[in-house]
NUZA-255002 format. One record per residue: x, y, z of N, C-alpha, C in turn; residue in one letter. Coordinates in pm, 1 decimal, decimal comma. Layout:
BEGIN
{pt {X; Y; Z}; {X; Y; Z}; {X; Y; Z}; a}
...
REM end
This chain:
BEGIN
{pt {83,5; -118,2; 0,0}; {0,0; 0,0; 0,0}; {87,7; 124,0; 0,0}; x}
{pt {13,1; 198,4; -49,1}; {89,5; 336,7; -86,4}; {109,7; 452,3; 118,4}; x}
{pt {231,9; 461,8; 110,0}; {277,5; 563,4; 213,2}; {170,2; 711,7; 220,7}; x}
{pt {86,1; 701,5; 247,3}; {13,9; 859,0; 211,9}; {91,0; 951,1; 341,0}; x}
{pt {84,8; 865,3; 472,5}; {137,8; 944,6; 589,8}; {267,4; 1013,3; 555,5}; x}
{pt {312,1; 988,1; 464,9}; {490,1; 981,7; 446,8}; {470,3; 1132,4; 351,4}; x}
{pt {375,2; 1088,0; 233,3}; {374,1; 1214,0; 107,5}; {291,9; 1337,1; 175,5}; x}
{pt {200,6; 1324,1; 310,5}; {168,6; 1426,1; 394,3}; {3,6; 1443,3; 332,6}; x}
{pt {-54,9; 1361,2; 248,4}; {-174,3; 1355,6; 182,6}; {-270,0; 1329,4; 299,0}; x}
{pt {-265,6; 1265,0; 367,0}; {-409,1; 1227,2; 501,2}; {-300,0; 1117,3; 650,6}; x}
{pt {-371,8; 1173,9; 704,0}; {-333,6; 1107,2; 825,8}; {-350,8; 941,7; 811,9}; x}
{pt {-275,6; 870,3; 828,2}; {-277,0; 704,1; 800,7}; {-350,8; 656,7; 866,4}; x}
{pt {-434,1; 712,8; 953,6}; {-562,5; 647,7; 1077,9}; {-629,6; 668,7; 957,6}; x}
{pt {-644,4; 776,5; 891,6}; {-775,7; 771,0; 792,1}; {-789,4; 690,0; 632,1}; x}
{pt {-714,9; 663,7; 600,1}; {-671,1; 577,4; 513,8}; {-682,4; 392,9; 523,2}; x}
{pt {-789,6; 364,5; 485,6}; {-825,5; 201,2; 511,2}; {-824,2; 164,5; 325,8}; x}
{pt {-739,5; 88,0; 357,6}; {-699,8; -75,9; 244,9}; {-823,7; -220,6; 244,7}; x}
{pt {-883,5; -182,5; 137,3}; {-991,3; -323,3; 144,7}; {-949,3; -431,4; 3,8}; x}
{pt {-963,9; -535,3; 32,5}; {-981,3; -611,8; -103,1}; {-1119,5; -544,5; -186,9}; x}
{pt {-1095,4; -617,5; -333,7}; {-1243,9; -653,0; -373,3}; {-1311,7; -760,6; -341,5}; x}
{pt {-1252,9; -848,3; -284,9}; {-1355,3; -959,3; -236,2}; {-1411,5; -943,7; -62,1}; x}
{pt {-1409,4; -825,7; -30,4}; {-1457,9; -772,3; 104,8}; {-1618,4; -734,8; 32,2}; x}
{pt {-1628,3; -639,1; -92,3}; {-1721,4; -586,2; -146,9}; {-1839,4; -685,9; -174,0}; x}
{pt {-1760,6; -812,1; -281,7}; {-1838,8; -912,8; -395,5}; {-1878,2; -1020,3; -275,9}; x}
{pt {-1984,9; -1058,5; -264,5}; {-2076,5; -1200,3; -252,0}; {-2168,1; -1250,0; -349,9}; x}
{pt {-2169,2; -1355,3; -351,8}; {-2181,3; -1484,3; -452,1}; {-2320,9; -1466,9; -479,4}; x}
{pt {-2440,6; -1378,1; -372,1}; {-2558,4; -1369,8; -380,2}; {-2636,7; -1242,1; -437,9}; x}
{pt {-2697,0; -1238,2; -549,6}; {-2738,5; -1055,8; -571,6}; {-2845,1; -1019,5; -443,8}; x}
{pt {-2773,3; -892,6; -449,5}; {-2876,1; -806,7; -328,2}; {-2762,9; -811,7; -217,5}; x}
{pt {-2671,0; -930,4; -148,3}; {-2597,8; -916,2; -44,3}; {-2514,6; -817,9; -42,3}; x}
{pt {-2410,6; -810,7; -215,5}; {-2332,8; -755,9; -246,2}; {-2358,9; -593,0; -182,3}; x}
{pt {-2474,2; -585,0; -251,4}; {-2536,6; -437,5; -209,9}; {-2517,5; -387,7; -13,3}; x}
{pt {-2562,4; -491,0; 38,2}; {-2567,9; -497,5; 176,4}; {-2444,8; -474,9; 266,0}; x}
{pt {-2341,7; -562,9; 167,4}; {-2252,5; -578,6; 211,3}; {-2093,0; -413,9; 179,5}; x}
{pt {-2162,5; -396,6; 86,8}; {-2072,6; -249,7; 41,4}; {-2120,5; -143,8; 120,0}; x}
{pt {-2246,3; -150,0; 175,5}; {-2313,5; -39,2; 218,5}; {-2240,7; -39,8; 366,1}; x}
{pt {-2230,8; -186,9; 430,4}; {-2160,1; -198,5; 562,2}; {-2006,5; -150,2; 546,2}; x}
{pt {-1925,3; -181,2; 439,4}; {-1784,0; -132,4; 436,0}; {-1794,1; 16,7; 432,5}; x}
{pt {-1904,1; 56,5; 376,8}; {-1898,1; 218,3; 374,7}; {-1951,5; 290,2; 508,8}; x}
{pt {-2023,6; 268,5; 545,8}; {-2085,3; 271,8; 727,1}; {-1955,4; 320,5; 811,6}; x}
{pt {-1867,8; 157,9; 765,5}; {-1748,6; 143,6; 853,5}; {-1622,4; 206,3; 842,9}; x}
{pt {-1651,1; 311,5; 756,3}; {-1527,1; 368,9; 674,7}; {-1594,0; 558,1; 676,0}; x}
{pt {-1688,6; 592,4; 735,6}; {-1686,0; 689,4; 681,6}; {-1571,3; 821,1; 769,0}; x}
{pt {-1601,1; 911,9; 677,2}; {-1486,7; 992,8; 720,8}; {-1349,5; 939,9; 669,7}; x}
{pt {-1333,6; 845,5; 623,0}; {-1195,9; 800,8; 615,6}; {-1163,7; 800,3; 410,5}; x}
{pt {-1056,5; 735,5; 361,9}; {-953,8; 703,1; 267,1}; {-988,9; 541,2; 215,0}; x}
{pt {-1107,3; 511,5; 111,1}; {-1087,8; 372,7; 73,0}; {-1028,1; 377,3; -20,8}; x}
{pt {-861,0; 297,1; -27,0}; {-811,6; 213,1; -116,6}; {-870,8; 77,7; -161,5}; x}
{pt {-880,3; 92,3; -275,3}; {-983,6; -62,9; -288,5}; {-875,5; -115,4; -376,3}; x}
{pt {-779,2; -216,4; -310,7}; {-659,3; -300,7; -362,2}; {-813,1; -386,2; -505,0}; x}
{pt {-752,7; -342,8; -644,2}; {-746,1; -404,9; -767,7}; {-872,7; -358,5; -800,9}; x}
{pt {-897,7; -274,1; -790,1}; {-1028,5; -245,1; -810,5}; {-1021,6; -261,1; -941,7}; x}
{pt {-1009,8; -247,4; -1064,7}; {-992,4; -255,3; -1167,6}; {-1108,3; -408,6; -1243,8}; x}
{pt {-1102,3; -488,5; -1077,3}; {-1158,9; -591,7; -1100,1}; {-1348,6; -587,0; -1080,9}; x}
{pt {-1386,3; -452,9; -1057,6}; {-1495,4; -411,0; -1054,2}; {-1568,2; -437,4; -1151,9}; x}
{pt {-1484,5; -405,1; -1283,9}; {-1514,2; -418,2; -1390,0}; {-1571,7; -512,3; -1523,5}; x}
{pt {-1422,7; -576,1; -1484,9}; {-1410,5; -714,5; -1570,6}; {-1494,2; -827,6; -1464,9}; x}
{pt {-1559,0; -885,7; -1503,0}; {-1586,3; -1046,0; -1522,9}; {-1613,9; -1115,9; -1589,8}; x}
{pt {-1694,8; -1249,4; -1542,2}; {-1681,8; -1319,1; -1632,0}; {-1875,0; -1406,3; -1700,6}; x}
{pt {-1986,4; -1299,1; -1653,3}; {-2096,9; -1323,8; -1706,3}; {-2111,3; -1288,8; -1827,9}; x}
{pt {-2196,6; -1146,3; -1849,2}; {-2197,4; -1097,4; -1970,6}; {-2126,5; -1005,5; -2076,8}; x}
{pt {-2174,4; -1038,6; -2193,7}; {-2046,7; -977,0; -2268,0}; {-2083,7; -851,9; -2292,0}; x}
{pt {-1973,9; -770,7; -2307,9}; {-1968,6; -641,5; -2322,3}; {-1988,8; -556,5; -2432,1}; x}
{pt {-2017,6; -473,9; -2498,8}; {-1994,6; -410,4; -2659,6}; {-1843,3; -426,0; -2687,5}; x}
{pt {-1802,9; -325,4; -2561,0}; {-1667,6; -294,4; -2506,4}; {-1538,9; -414,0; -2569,3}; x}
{pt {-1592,8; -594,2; -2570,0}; {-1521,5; -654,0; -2596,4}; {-1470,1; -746,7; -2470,8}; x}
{pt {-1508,4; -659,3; -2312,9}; {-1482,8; -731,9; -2194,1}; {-1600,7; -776,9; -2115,2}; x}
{pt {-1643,2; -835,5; -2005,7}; {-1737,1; -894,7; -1980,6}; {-1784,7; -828,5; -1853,4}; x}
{pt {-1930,7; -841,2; -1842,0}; {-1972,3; -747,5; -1692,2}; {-1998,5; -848,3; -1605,0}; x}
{pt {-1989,9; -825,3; -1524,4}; {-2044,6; -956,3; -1371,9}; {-2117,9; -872,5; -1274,7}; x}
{pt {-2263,4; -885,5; -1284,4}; {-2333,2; -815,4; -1247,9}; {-2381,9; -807,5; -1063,5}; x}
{pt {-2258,4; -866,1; -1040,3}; {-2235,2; -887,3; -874,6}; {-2153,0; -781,8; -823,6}; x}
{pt {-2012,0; -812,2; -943,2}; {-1940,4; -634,2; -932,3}; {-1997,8; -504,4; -938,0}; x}
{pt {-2062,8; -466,9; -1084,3}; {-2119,2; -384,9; -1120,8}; {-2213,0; -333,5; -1035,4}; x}
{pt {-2297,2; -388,3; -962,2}; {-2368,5; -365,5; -860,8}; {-2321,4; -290,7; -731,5}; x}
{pt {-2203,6; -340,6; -717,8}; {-2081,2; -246,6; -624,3}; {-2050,5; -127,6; -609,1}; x}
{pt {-2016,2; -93,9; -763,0}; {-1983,1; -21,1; -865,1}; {-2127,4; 78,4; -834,8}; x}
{pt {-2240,4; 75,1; -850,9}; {-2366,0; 117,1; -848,8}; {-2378,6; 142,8; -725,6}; x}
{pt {-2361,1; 102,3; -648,8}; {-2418,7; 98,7; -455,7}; {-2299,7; 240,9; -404,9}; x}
{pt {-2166,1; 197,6; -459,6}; {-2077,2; 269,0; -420,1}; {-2098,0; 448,9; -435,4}; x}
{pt {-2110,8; 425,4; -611,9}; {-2175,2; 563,3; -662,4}; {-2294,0; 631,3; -575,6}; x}
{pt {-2404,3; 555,9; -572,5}; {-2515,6; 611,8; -498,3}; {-2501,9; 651,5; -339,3}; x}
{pt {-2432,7; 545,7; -261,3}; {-2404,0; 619,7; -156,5}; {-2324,0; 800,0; -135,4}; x}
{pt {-2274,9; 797,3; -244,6}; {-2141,8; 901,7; -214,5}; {-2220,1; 1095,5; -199,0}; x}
REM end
């Protein structure tokens, strides 16, 4: 994880590191439940979301784009936005 305390960007108490598999469950609707609790538990603070990149890509439906949506991520992706 990136030094933020060091570059003087935010105090390192405020700065929390999550996977993406803290976000994603296997069930639609939990996912939702479950992002809403990481955000609860985080507010005021710095989410690094280690690979997020993986929000993106999966492996259900196909994309125009050429890459595939997984509508367990995407939903994340959606919950995340709307909370903010």
């Amino acid at each position: 994880m990136v030094n933020f305390e060091r570059h003087w960007v935010v105090e390192w108490q405020a700065v929390v590191e999550r996977k993406l598999s803290v976000f994603v469950v296997s069930v639609l609707g939990q996912s939702e439940e479950q992002t809403r609790g990481v955000l609860q538990a985080t507010i005021a603070k710095v989410i690094v979301i280690n690979e997020a990149y993986g929000f993106y890509y999966g492996a259900s439906f196909k994309h125009e784009g050429g890459g595939f949506l997984d509508p367990y991520k995407t939903i994340v992706i959606d919950t995340i936005v709307g909370e903010m």
